[in-house]
C-alpha positions in Angstrom: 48.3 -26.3 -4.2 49.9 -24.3 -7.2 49.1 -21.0 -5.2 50.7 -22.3 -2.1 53.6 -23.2 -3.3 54.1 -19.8 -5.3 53.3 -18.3 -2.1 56.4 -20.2 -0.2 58.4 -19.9 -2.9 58.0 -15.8 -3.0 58.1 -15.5 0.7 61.6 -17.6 0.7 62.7 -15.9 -2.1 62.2 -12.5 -1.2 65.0 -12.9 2.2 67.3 -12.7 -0.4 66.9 -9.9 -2.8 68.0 -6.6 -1.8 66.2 -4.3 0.3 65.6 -1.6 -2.6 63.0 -4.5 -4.1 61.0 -5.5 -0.8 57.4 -3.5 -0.4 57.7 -0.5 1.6 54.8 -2.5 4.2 57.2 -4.9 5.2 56.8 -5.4 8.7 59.2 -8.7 9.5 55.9 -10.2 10.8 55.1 -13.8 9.3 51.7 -13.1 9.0 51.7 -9.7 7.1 54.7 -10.7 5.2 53.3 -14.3 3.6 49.9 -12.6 2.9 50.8 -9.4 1.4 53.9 -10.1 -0.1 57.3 -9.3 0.7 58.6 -8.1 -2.7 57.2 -5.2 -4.3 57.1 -7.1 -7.9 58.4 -10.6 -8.3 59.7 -11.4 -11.2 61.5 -14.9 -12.7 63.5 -15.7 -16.0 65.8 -12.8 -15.8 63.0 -10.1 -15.2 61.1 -11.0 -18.0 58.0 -11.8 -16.3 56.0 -9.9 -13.4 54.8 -13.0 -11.5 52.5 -10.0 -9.4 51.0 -8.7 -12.7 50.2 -12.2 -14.5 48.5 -13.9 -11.5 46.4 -10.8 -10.7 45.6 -9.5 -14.2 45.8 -12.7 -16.9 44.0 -15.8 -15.5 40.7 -13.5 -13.7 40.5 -11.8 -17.3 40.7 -14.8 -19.4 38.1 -16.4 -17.1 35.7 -14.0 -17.3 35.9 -13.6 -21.3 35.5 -17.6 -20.9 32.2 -17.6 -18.9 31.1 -14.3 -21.1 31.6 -16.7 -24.4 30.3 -19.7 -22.7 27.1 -17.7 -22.1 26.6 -16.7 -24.8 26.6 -20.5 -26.5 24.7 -21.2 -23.6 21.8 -18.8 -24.9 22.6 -19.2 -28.5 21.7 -23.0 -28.1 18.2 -22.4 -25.7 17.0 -19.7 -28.3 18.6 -20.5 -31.5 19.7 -16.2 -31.3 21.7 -14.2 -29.0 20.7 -10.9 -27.6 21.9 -7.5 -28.7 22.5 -6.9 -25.0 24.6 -10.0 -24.3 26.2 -9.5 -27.8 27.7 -6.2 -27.1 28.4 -7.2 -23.4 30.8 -10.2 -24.9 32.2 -8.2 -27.7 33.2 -4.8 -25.3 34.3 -7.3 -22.1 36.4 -9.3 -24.8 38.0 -6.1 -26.1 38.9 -5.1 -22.7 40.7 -8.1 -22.0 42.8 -8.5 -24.9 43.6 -4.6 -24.4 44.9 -5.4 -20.8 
């Protein structure tokens, strides 16, 4: 629901900024326009914010670094240890995504 609503609220946004922020693959076509995006990069609260960069980068990251942690508790609690493998997978994925 959240992501449909972002999605309307870009697409009816976007008829009213000027044409030097609109994506150079605007096509006027409903279609092309709600999927792809009208706007080149969104952004709210005075330009602050890059609506584009936080829903593609921040919430897939921080999931990922969740399910990486959450495996290894999961193995931690079957085995009492965790592997060097999945410890330095965690620790190097975890890096990455406080680096992004």
């Amino acid at each position: 629901v959240y992501s449909f609503l972002l999605s309307v609220y870009l697409y009816a946004r976007a008829f009213t900024c000027p044409k030097s922020e609109l994506s150079p693959e605007v096509q006027n076509s409903f279609f092309n326009d709600f999927f792809m995006g009208r706007e080149l990069n969104p952004r709210v609260w005075g330009g602050h914010m890059d609506l584009k960069f936080f829903c593609e980068l921040r919430p897939g990251l921080i999931g990922w670094m969740l399910m990486d942690w959450a495996l290894v508790a999961s193995q931690y609690k079957a085995g009492g240890v965790v592997s060097p493998a999945l410890a330095l997978v965690t620790l190097f994925q975890t890096i990455y995504v406080f680096d992004a």
